[in-house]
N, C-alpha and C positions, 0 to 999 in steps of 0.2 A: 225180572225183566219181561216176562210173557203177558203179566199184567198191562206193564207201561206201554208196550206195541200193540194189546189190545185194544188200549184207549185212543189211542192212536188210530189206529182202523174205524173204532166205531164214529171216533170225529169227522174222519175222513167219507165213509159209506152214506152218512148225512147229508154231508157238503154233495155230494153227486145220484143220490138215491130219485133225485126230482129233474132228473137231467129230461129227457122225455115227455112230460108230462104239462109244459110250459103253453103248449100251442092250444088246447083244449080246456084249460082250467085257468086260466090267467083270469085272477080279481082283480078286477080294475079299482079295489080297495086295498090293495095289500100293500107295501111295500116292496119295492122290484131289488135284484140284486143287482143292477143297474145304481137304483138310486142307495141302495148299501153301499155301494162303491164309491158312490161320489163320495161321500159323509165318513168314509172310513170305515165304518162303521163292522164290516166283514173283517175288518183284523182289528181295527183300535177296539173292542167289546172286548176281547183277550185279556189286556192287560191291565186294570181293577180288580180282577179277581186273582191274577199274579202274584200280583204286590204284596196282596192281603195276605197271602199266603207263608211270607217271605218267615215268617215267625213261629210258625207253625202251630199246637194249639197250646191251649194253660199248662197241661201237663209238661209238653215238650218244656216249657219253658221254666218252671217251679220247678221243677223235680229231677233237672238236669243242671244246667248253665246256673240258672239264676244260684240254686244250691251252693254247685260248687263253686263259683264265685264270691260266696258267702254274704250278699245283699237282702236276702230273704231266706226264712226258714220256715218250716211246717211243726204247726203243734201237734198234731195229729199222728199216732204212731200206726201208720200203713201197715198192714200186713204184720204185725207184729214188731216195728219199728226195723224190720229187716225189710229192706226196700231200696231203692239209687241213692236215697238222702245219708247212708251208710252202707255203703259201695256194695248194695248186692242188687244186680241189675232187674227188675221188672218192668219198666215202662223205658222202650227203646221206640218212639213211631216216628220220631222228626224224617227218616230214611226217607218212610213210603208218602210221608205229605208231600215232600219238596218234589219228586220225581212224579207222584201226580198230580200235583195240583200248580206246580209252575212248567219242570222241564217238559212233561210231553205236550203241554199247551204252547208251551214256547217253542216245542219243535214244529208243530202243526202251521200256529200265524206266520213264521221264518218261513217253511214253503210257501205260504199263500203269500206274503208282503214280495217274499223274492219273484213268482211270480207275474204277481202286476208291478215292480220296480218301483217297488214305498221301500227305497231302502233305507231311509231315516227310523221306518216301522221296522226294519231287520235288524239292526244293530239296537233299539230300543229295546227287542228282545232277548237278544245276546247280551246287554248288559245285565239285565234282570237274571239272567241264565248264570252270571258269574257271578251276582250278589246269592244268590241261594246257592252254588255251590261251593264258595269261599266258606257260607259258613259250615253248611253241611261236611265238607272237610275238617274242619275244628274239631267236629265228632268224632270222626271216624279215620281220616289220615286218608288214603287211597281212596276215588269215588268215581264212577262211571260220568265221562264228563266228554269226552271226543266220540267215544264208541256208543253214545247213548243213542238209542234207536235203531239199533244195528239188532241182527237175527243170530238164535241159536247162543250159546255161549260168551257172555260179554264180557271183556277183561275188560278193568279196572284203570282209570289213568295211577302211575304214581305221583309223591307229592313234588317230587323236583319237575318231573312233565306237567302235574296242572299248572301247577305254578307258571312257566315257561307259556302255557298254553293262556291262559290269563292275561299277561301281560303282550300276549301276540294281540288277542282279542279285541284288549284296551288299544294296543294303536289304532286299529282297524275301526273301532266302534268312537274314539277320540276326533278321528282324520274324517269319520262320515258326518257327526256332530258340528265339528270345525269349517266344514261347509256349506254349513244348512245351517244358521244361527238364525237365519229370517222365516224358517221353516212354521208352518201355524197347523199341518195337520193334527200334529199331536193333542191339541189344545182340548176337546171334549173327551179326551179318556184319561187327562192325569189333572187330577185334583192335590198332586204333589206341588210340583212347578207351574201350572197351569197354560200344557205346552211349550215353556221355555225352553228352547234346546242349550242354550248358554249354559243354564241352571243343570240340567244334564248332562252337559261336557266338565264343569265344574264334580259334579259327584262322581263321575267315571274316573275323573285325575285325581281326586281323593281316593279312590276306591286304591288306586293304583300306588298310592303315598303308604295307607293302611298296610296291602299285602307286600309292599316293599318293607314293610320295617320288621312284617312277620316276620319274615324269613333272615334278619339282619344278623344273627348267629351262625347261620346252616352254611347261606351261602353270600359271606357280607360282599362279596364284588359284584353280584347281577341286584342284590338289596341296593347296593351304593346307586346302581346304573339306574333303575327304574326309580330312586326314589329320587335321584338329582334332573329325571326327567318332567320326574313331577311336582318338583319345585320351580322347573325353569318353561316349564309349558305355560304359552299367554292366556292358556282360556281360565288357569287360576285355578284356586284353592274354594273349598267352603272356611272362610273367615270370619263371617257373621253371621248373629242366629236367623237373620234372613233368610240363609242362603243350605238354612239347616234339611238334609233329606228325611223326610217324613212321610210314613208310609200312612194314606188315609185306611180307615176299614169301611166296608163295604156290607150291607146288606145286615147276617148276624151274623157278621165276625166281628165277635166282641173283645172289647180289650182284654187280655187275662187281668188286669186290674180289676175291671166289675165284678170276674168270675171270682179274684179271691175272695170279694166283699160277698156275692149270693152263696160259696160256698163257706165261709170262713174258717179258710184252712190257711192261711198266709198271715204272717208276720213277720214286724224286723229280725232282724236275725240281730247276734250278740255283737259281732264282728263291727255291723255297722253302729251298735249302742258305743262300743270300746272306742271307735276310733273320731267317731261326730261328736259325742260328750266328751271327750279330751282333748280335743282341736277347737270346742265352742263352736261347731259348725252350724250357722245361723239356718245352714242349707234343712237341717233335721226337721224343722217343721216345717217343709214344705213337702218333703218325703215320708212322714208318717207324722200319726194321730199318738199324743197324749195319753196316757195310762191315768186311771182317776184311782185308784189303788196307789197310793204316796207309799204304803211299803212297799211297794217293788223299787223304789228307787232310791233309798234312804239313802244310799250314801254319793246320789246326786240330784236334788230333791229340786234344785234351778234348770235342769234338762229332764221332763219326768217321763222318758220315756223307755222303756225297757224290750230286748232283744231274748231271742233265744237263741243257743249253740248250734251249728249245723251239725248233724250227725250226734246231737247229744240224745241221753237216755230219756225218754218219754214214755209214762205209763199211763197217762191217760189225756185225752185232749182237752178236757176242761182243764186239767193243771196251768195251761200258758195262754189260756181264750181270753184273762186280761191285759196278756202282753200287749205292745205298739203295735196298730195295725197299719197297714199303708195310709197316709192321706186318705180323708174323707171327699178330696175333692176330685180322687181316683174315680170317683162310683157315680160322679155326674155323667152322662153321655153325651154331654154340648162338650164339655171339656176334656176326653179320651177318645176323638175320633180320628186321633193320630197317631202312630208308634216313631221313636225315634230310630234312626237308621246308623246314621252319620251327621256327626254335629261340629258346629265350629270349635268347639272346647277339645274334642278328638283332635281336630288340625293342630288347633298349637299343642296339642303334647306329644304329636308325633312330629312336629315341628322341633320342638324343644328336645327330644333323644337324638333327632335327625343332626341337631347340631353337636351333641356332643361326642355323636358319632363322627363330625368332620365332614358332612355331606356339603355341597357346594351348593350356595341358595337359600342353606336352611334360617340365616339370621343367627339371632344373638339367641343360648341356650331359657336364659330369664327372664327376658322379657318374652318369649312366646311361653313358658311355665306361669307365669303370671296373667298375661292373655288369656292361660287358658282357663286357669279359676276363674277370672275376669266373667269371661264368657258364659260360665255353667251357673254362677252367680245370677247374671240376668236371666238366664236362661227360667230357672228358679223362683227369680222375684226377690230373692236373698237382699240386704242390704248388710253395711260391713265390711266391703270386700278390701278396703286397701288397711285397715286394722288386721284384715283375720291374715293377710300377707305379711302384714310385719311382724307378727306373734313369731318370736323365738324362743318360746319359755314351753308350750301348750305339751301334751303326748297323750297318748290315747290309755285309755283306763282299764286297768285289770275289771276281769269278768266276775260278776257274784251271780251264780244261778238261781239265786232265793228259793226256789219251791221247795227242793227236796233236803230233807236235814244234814243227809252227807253229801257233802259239795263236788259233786263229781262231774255237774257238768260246770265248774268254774274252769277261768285259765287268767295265766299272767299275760299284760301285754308283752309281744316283743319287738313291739315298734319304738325304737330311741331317736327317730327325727322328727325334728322339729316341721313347721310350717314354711319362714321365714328363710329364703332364699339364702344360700352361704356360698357368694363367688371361689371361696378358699378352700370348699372342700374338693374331695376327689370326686370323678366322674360316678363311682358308684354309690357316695353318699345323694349326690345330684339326679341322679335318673332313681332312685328311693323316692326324691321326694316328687318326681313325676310322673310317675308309675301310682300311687298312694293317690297324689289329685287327681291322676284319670281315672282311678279304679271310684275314687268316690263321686266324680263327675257321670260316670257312666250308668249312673242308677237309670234301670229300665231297659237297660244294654249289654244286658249282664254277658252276652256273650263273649263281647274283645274282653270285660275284666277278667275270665276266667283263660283265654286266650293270652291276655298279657303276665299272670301269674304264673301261666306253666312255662311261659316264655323266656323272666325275666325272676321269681322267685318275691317277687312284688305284688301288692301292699306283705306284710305277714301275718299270715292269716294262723289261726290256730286251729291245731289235726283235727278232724273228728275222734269224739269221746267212744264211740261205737262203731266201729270195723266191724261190721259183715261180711267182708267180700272172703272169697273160698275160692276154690278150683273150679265153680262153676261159670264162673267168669276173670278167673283171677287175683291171684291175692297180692294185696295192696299193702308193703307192710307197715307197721304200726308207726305212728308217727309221720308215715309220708301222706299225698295227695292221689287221688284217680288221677290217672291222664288222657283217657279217651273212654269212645263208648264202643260195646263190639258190633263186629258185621250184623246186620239183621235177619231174622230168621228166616222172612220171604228167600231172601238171596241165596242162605246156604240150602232151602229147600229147592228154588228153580235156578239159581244159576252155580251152581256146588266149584265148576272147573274156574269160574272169573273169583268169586269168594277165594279158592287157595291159592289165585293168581295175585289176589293184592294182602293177602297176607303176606306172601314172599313177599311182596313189593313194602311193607309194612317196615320189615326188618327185623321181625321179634313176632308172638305169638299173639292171636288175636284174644289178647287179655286188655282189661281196664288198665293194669298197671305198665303198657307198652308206650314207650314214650312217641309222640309223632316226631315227624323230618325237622321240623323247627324248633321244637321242644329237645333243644343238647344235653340241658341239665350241666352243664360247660359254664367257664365265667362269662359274665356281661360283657368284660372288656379285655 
């Protein structure tokens, strides 16, 4: 934390270090903080670099979420293939990006906007403030999020407080949106909506539909309250890919997609081979490149695209460099100058739980399950979509590792549902099969998929083959999944008293295998 108030100060000493010096050196070429002022320009510069930030970098994103979510895997055996991608922690930095490179910026423009009374610029920041902390939570359970900014020793919010705190924020930041719709300041610093506040009151009531369904386990009455509030709020849903939140990148924030292509350490993973090649998912060639090696796929020779196992044994990284690599059309730059955030295919499948949880507003459980394939389809460019819906027969396919002669990193599938909607079944064959389409909709987002697996036990992924994890960070036992990441080493070096504050608050020890507030491990229904 002595870092982040640093940075804070040195923003600040900046901003006032020229106070003085105005009446004797005024260039009548410069730009005045007069005419910054008109144009926004003194707080709206803040938030494109925010944004960008929202994701943190390739690493953060390959080697943790995308991993354990099982969407993408690495050929490459790190460190002795003992590494995060087999739960032995080495690369932990998502902590210090998000805290310096959105929250203290966002604490800084919040003084300035409240300041001058751009309060539409205040609560734009505070939203951006709980999109990175929602996820940054996912990591780690407990995260400095009220007391951020604060001196000496900083506890920790816990997860029923953020929570609470989040959903206080969203009214606040909803009710200032809500009356500013005709609002145009925003317009040259978001290349998202392009200033629309509508379009931002819309992804703040999604955000709020999202962290209402997280928690739908833990605490399913304040789930029910916030998420029937955001079904029945007029400023609406994201429903169409229109209306999809995308984060642009700025500058060289590059997409981790180009980085897997200049570093080629990324591949599909097996997970997604099993379950696209058994479902006929038209979506697969839009998501990865073709293998021109036909034995890798022999015994799917009409889908020829081949995965690798997450956390499986790897002994050298040429062994899997002809596996499926992401799309080729990942590695254009006209075409990856966006990340996705929140998408309409998200709404209907937390539409589609929402109702067979009994929320009021949510509609019919099917038809938004099917909206939301609908939706990920176009999204895609996929064609098919109302065939691959009525597929009742389709299941995803046992694993063949081909490389190595003893088959150690195969597995059986243990996915036994179908595609093709079944009004007759029970709620939990039913949220199976919506859980399974968001998790393969979510490609690129891997965060909510690994979010909705520890959530809900959903798609069924298979163990990793190689468990490293140990007493150095905790042991994972065999057979099960990680379920968070630990505190960061910054924090137990400068803030040691807030670190054993939210481990209490945690519940359990700060191990990988600690389950968070939302993650019960309890049944669905």
């Amino acid at each position: 934390m002595k870092k982040f108030l640093y940075l804070l100060t040195l923003v600040a000493a900046f901003s006032s270090c020229t106070e003085n010096f105005e009446e004797t050196n005024t260039n009548p070429y410069q730009i005045s903080n007069e005419s910054l002022k008109q144009d926004f320009n003194h707080v709206g510069a803040f938030y494109p670099s925010m944004l960008s930030q929202i994701f943190g970098n390739q690493v953060n994103h390959n080697l943790t979420n995308t991993s354990f979510a099982q969407h993408l895997a690495q050929p490459t055996p790190f460190t002795g293939n003992i590494n995060n991608t087999t739960y032995y922690i080495r690369w932990n930095g998502y902590w210090g990006r998000e805290y310096d490179f959105v929250m203290a910026p966002a604490k800084q423009v919040i003084e300035i906007a409240e300041a001058d009374g751009y309060t539409v610029f205040v609560e734009w920041a505070n939203l951006i403030r709980i999109l990175s902390m929602s996820r940054v939570t996912t990591f780690y359970g407990p995260v400095i999020y009220t007391n951020f900014g604060t001196e000496g020793d900083v506890l920790y919010d816990s997860e029923p407080a953020l929570y609470n705190a989040f959903f206080s924020d969203l009214d606040r930041i909803i009710a200032e949106f809500s009356a500013n719709m005709d609002y145009t300041g925003l317009s040259d610093f978001d290349a998202t909506y392009g200033g629309d506040v509508s379009q931002w009151a819309k992804f703040a009531n999604s955000m709020r539909l999202r962290l209402a369904m997280r928690i739908s386990k833990v605490d399913p009455t304040l789930a029910r309250t916030q998420g029937e509030k955001a079904l029945a709020d007029p400023v609406g849903l994201i429903e169409t890919n229109g209306d999809n939140m995308n984060i642009s990148l700025y500058g060289n924030k590059f997409h981790p997609a180009q980085i897997c292509f200049e570093w080629n350490d990324t591949r599909m993973s097996a997970t997604m081979e099993s379950i696209l090649v058994g479902y006929k998912d038209p979506r697969i060639h839009a998501f990865f490149d073709p293998v021109s090696d036909m034995s890798l796929v022999a015994d799917h020779p009409e889908y020829p695209y081949k995965g690798i196992r997450n956390g499986g044994e790897l002994i050298a990284k040429d062994d899997h460099i002809p596996f499926s690599t992401i799309d080729i059309s990942f590695n254009d730059p006209a075409k990856v100058t966006k990340r996705k955030v929140l998408s309409a295919d998200e709404v209907h499948f937390l539409k589609a739980e929402a109702a067979l949880r009994g929320w009021a507003g949510a509609g019919d459980a099917q038809t938004n399950y099917e909206n939301g394939v609908k939706a990920s389809f176009e999204l895609w460019g996929a064609g098919g979509v109302d065939a691959y819906l009525a597929d009742d027969t389709s299941l995803p396919i046992d694993y063949d590792g081909v490389v190595y002669p003893d088959p150690i990193n195969d597995f059986t599938n243990q996915i036994t549902n179908t595609i093709a909607w079944d009004e007759g079944a029970d709620n939990e064959i039913k949220l199976e099969k919506i859980i399974t389409q968001k998790w393969i909709a979510g490609y690129t987002n891997e965060m909510e998929a690994w979010v909705d697996f520890r959530r809900t036990g959903y798609p069924k992924l298979p163990p990793v083959y190689q468990n490293s994890s140990n007493a150095d960070w905790g042991i994972v036992p065999v057979g099960e999944f990680i379920k968070r990441m630990p505190f960061v080493n910054d924090e137990r070096e400068n803030n040691p008293a807030g670190v054993a504050d939210a481990t209490a608050k945690l519940g359990g020890p700060d191990e990988i295998n600690t389950r968070l507030w939302w993650d019960t491990g309890g049944p669905n229904f």
